[in-house]
TINUVEX-820460 format. One record per residue (C-alpha): x, y, z; residue number from 1. Coordinates in pm, 1 decimal. Layout:
% TINUVEX-820460
guza c1:X; c2:Y; c3:Z; k:NUM
...
//
This chain:
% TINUVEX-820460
guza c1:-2247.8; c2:-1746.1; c3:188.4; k:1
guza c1:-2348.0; c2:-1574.7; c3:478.9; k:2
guza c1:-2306.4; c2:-1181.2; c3:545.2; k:3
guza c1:-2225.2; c2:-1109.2; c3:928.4; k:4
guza c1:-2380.1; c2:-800.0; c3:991.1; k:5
guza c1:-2611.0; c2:-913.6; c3:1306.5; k:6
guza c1:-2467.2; c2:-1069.7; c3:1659.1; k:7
guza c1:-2692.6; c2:-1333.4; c3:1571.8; k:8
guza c1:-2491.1; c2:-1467.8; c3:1267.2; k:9
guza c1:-2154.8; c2:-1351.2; c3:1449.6; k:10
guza c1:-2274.3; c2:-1602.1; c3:1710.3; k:11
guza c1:-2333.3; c2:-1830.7; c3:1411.5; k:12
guza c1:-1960.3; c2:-1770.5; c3:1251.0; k:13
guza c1:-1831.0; c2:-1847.0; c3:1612.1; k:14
guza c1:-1948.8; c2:-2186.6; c3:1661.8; k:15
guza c1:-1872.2; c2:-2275.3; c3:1333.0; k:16
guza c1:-1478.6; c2:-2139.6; c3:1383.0; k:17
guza c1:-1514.3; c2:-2351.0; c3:1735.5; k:18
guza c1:-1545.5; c2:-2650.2; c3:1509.7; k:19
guza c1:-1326.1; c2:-2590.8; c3:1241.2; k:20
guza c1:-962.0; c2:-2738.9; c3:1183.9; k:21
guza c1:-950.6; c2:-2541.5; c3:858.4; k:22
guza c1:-981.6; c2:-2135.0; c3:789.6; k:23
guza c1:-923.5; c2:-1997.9; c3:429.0; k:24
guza c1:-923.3; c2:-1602.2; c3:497.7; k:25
guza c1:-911.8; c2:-1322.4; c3:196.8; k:26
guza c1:-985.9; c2:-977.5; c3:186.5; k:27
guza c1:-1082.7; c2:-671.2; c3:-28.6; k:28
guza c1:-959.4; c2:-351.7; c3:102.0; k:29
guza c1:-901.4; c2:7.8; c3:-108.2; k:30
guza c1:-547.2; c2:95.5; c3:-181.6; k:31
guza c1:-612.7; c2:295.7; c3:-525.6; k:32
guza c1:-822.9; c2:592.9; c3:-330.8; k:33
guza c1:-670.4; c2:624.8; c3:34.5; k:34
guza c1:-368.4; c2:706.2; c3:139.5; k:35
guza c1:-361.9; c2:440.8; c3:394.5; k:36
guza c1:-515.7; c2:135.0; c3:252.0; k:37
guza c1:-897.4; c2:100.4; c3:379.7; k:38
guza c1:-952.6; c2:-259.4; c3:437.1; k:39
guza c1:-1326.3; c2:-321.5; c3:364.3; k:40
guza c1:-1423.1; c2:-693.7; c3:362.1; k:41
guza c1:-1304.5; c2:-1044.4; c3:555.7; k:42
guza c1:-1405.6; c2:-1319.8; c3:382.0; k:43
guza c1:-1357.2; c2:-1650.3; c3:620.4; k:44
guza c1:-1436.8; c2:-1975.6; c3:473.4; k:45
guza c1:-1484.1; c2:-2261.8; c3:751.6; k:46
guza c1:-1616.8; c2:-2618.9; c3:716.7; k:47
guza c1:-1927.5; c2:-2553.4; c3:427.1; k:48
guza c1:-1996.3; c2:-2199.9; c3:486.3; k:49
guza c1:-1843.7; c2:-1882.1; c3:375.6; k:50
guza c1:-1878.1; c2:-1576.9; c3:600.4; k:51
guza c1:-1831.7; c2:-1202.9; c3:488.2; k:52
guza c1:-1772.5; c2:-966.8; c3:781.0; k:53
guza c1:-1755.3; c2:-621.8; c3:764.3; k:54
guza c1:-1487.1; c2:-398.2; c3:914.2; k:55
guza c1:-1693.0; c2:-75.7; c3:841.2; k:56
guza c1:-2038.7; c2:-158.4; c3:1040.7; k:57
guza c1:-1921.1; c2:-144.4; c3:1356.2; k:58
guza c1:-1919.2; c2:-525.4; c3:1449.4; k:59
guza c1:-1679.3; c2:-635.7; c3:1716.8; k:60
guza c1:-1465.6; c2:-854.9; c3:1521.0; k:61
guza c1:-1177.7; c2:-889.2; c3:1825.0; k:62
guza c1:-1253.4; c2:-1285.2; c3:1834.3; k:63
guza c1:-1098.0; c2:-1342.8; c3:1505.9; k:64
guza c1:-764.6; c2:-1330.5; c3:1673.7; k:65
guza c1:-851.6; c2:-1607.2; c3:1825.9; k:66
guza c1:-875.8; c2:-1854.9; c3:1590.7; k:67
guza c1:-604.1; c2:-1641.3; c3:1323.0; k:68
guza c1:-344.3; c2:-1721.4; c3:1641.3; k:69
guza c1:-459.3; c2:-2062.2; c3:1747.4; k:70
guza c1:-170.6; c2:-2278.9; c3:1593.4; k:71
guza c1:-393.4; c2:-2588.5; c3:1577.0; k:72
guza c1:-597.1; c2:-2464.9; c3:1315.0; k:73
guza c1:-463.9; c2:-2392.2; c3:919.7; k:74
guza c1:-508.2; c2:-2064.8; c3:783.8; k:75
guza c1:-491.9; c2:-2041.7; c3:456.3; k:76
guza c1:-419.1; c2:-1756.3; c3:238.9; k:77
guza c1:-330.2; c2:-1637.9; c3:-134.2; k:78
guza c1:-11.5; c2:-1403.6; c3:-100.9; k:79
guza c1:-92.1; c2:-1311.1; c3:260.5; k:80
guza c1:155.3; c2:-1043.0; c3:284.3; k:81
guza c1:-117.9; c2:-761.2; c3:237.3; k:82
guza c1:-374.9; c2:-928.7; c3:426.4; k:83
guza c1:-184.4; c2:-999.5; c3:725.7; k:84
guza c1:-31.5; c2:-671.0; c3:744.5; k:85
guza c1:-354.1; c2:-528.6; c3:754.2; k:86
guza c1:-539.9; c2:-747.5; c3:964.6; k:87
guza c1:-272.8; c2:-660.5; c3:1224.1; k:88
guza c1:-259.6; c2:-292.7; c3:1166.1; k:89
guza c1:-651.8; c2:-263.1; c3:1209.9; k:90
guza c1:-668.6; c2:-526.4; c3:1508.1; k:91
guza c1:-382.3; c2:-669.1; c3:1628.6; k:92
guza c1:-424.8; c2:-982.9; c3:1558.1; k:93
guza c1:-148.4; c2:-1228.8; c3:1540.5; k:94
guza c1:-82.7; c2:-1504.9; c3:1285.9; k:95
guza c1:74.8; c2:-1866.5; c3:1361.6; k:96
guza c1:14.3; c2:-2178.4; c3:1128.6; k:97
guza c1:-54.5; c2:-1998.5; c3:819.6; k:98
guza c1:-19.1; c2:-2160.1; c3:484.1; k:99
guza c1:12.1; c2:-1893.3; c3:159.5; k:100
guza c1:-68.1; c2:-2118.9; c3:-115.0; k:101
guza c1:97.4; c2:-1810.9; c3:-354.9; k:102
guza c1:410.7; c2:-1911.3; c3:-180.2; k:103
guza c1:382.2; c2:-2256.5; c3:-203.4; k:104
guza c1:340.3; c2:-2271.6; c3:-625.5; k:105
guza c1:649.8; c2:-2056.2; c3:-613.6; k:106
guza c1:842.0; c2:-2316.3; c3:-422.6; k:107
guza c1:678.0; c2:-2552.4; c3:-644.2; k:108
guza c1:820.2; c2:-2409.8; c3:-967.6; k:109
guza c1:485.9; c2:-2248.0; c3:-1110.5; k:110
guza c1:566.1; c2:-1932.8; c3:-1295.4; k:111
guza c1:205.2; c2:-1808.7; c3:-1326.8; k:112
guza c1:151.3; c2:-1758.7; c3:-968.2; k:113
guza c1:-236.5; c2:-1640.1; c3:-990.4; k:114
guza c1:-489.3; c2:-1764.2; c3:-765.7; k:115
guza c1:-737.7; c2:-1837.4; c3:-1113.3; k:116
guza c1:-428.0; c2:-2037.1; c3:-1257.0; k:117
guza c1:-364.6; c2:-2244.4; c3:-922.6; k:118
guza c1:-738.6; c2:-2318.7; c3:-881.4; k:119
guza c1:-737.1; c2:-2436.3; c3:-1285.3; k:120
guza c1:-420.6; c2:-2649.6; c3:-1241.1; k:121
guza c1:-445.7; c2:-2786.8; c3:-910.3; k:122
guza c1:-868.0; c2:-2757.1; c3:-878.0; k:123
guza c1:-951.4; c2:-2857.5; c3:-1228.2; k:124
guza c1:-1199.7; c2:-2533.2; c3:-1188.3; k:125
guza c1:-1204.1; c2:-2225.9; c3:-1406.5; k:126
guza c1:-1263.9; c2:-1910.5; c3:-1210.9; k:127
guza c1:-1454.8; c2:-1612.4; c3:-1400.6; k:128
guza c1:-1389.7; c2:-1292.9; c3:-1222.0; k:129
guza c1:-1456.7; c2:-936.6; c3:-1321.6; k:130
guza c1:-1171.3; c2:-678.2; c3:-1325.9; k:131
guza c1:-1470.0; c2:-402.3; c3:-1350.9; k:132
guza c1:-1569.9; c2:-586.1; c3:-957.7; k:133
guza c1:-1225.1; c2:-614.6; c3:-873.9; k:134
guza c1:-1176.7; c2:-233.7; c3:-915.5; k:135
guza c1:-1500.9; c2:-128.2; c3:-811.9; k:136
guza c1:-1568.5; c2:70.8; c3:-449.8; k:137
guza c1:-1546.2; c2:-161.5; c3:-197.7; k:138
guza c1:-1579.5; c2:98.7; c3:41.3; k:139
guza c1:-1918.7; c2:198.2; c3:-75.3; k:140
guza c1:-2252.7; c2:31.7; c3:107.7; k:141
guza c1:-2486.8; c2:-177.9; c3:35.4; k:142
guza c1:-2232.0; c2:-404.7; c3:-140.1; k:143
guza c1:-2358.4; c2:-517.2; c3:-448.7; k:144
guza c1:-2485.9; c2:-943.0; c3:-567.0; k:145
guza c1:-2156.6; c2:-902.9; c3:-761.4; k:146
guza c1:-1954.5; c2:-724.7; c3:-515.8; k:147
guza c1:-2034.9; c2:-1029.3; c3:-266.4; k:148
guza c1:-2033.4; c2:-1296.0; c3:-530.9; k:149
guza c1:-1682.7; c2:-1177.2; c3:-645.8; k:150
guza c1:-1543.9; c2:-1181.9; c3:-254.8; k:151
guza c1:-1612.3; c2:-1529.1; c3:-152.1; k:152
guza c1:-1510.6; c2:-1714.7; c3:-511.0; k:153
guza c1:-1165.7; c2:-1752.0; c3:-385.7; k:154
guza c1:-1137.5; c2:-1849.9; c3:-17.1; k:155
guza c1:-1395.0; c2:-2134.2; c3:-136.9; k:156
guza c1:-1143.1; c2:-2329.6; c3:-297.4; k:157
guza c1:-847.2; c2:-2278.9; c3:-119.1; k:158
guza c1:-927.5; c2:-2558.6; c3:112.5; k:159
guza c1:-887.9; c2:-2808.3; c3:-190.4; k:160
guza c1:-594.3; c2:-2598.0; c3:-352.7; k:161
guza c1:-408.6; c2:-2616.5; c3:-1.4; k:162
guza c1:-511.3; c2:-3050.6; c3:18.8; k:163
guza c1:-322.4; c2:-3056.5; c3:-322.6; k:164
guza c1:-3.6; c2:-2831.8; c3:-269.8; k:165
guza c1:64.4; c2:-2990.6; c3:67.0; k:166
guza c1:73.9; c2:-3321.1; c3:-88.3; k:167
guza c1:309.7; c2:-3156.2; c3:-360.1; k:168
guza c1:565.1; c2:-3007.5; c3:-86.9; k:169
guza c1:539.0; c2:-3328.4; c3:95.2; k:170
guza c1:659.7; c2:-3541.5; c3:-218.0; k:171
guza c1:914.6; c2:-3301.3; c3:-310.5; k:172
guza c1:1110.0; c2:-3247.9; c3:68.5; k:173
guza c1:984.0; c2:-2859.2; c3:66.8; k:174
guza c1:769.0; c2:-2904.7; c3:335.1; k:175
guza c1:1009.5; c2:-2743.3; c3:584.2; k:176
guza c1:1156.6; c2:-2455.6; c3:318.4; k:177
guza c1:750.0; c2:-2407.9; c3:293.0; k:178
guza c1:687.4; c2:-2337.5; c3:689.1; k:179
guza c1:982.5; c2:-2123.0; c3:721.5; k:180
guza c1:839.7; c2:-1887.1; c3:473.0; k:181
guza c1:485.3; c2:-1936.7; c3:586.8; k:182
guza c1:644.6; c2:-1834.5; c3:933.5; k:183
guza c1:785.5; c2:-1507.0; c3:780.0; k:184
guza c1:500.2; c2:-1404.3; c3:612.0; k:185
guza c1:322.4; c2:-1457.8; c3:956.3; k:186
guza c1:538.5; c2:-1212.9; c3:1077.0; k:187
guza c1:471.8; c2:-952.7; c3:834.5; k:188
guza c1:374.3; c2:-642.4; c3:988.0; k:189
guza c1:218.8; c2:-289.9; c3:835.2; k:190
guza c1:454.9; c2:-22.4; c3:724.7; k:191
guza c1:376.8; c2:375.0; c3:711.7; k:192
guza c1:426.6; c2:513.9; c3:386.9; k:193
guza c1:746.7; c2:722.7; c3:418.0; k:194
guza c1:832.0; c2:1033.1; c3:160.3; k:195
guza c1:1070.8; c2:953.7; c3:-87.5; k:196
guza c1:1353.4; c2:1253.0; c3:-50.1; k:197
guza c1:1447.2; c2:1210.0; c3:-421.7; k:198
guza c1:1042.7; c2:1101.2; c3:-550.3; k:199
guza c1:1061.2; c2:1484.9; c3:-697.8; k:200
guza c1:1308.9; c2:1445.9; c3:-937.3; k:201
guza c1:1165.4; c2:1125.4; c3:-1092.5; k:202
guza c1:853.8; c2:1339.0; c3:-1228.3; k:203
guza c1:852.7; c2:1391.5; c3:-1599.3; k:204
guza c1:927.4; c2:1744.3; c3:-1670.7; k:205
guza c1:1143.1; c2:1839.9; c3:-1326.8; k:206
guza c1:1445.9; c2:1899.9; c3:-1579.4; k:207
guza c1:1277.1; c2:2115.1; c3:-1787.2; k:208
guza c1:1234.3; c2:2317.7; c3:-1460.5; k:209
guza c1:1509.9; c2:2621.9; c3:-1393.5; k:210
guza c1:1659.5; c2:2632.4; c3:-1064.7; k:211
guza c1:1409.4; c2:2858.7; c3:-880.3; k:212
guza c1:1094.6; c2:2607.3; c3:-990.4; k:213
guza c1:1291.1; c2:2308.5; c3:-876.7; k:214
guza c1:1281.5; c2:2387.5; c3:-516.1; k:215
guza c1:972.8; c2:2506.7; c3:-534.6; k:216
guza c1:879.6; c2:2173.9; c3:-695.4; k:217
guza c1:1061.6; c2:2012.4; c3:-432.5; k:218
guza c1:848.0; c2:2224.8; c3:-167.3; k:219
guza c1:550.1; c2:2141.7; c3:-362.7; k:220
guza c1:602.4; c2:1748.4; c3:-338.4; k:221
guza c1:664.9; c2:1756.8; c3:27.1; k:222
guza c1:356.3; c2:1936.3; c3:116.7; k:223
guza c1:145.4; c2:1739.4; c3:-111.7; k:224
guza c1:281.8; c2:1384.5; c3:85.7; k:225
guza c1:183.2; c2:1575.3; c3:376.5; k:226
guza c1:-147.2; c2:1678.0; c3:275.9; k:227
guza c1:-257.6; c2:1357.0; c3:144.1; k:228
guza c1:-135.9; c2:1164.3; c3:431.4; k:229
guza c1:-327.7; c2:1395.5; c3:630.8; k:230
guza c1:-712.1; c2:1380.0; c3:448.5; k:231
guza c1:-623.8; c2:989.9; c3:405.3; k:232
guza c1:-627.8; c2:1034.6; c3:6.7; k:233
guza c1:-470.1; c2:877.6; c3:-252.9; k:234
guza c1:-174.6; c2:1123.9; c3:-366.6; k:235
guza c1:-240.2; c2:1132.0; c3:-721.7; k:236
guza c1:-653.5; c2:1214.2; c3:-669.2; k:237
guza c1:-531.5; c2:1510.8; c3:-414.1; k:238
guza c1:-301.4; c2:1633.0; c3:-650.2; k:239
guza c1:-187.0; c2:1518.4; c3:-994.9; k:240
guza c1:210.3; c2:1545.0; c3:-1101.6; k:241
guza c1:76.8; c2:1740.4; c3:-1411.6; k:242
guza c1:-83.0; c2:1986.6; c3:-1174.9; k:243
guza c1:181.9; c2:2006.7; c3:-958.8; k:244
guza c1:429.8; c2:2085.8; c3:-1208.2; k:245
guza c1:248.4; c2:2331.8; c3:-1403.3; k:246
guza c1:165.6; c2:2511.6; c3:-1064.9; k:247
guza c1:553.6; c2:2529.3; c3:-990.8; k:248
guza c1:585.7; c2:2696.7; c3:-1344.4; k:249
guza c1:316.6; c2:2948.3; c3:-1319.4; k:250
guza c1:290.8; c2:3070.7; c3:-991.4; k:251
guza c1:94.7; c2:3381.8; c3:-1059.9; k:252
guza c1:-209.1; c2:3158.7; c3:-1202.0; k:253
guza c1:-276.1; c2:2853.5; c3:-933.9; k:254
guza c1:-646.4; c2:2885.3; c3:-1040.8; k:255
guza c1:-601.8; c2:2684.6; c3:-1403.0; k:256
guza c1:-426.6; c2:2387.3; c3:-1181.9; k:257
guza c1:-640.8; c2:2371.0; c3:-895.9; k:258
guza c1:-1016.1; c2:2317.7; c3:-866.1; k:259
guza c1:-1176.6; c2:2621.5; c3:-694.6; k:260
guza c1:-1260.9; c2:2389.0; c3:-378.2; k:261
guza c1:-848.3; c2:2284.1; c3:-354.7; k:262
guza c1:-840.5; c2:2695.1; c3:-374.5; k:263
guza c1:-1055.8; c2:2796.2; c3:-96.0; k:264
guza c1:-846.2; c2:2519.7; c3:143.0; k:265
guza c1:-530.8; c2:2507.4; c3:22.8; k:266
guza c1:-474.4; c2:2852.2; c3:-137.1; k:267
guza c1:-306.8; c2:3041.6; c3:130.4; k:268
guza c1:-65.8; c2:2759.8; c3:204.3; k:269
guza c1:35.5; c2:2723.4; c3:-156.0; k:270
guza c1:77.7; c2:3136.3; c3:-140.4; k:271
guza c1:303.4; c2:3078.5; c3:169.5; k:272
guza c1:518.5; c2:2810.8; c3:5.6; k:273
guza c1:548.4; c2:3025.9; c3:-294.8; k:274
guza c1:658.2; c2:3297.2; c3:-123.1; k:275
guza c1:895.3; c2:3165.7; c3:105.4; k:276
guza c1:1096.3; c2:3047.9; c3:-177.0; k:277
guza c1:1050.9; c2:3324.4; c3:-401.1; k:278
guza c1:1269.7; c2:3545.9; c3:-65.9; k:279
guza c1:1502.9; c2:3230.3; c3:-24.1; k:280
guza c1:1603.6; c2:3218.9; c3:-426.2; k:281
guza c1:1598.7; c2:3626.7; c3:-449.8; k:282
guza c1:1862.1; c2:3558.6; c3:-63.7; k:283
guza c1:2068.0; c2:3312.1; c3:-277.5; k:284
guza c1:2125.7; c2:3532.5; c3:-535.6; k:285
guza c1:2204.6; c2:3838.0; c3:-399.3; k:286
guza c1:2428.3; c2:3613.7; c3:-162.1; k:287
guza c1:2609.5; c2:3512.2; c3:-483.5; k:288
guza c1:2653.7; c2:3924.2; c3:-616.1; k:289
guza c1:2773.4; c2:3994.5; c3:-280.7; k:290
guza c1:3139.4; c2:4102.1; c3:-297.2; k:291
guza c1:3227.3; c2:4004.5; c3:14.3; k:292
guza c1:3119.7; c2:3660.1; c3:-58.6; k:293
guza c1:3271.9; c2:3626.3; c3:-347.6; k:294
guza c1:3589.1; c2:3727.5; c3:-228.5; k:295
guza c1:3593.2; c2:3472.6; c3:34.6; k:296
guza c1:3476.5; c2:3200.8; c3:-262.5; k:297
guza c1:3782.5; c2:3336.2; c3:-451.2; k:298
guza c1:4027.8; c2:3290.3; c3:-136.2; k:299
guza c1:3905.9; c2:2966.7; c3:-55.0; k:300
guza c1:3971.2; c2:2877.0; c3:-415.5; k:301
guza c1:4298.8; c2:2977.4; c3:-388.0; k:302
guza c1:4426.0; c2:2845.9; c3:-72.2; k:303
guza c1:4260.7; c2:2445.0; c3:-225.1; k:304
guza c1:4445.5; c2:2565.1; c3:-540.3; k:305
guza c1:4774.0; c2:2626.9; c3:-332.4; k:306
guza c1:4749.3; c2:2291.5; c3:-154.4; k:307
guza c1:4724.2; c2:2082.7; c3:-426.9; k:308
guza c1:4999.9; c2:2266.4; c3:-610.2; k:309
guza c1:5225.1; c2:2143.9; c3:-314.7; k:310
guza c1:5073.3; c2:1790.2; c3:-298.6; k:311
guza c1:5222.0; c2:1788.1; c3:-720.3; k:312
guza c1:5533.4; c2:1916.7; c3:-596.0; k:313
guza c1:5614.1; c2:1712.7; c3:-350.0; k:314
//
């Protein structure tokens, strides 16, 4: 294993890449903590050596793209989807000749689709790997042994796993099903996280809420999607749904729901919000005691009433 964190073992990883016909690529990247994922590791196994570059020191890694887009040369990948997406979101890159060996047991008929059972069953090799390492902070430097030992396990044996599932697609006629999948998971590309217009009303306890606290739960949700989006953090570490509910329920007391730092930044937005719909409900219901308006509710009533007395008539 070799960490690329000089140009002198960049320079290495490129003439080994100049001489390989075979690339097995993985990656670790943070999508528990940030709002937008933060990829944090390649991990690019090529003829006996696997090499661990690092998006976040600053290393020009541009010349991937040509070897990830070079059709001549294999890359191989364990449900790619994520990877690719965003490999291409952070540089570009484009993908040809890819083989997702995730994809490949499912055309095969596997059911447990796992990179440690395909290695077992097709590899004869038992992986052991840590869910403490898999969660851990990849974003966080130095990496750790385990951190490091943990990345390059996989993309070590994908070479052999991808020998022994293209013999399997070959035997059973899937070899063309196979590359027209590979070639849309090539084509994957990253996706912005859009607001769900409904997400608000899927929170445990919104129908416990009267009418007033519901839109300014709604309000609430909104501005948090915002917020986090914003400060690139994960929604539910900005702000719980707990918090967010209680907040909508006692206006008058933000300070038990948010931490005195979330006070001091976001405290005279959340006042804003608060009022605004505090004058908006008090509009809506005075709009509703208004005579005038309810006469014209009342006539409007009748004339629909009218009409479909005819429409039974006739």
């Amino acid at each position: 294993m070799l960490l690329v964190d000089t140009p002198k073992k960049l320079q290495h990883a490129i003439d080994d890449f100049k001489r390989a016909k075979v690339l097995s690529i993985d990656t670790e990247y943070d999508s528990f903590r940030y709002f937008k994922e933060k990829l944090c590791l390649i991990q690019i196994h090529a003829n006996t050596t696997t090499y661990v570059f690092d998006p976040l020191n600053n290393l020009d890694l541009s010349f991937l793209g040509k070897y990830f887009g070079n059709q001549q040369i294999v890359k191989i990948l364990h449900a790619a989807d994520n990877d690719i997406r965003l490999l291409k979101r952070d540089y570009k890159f484009d993908f040809k000749n890819i083989f997702d060996t995730h994809r490949a047991a499912l055309l095969l008929g596997f059911k447990q689709l796992s990179l440690e059972k395909m290695i077992t069953q097709f590899v004869g090799v038992e992986l052991k790997k840590s869910k403490k390492i898999q969660r851990s902070r990849w974003d966080n430097r130095p990496l750790t042994e385990e951190q490091l030992e943990y990345a390059v396990q996989d993309v070590i044996y994908l070479p052999a796993l991808y020998e022994k599932q293209s013999a399997e697609l070959n035997i059973k006629d899937l070899k063309d099903a196979a590359r027209e999948d590979f070639a849309k998971i090539a084509a994957a590309n990253w996706q912005e996280k859009r607001i769900n217009r409904y997400g608000h009303t899927k929170i445990k306890g919104y129908y416990c809420l009267n009418d007033e606290q519901r839109e300014l739960f709604k309000k609430f949700y909104a501005w948090r999607f915002h917020r986090a989006k914003e400060e690139n953090r994960a929604i539910f570490m900005f702000l719980p749904d707990k918090n967010l509910l209680e907040l909508a329920q006692d206006t008058k007391n933000p300070e038990k729901y948010l931490s005195q730092r979330k006070l001091n930044l976001y405290g005279t937005e959340i006042e804003q919000i608060i009022r605004e719909n505090r004058k908006r409900h008090a509009q809506s219901n005075n709009n509703a005691l208004n005579p005038n308006v309810l006469n014209y509710k009342l006539s409007l009533y009748g004339i629909t009433f009218a009409l479909k007395t005819v429409k039974l008539k006739d």
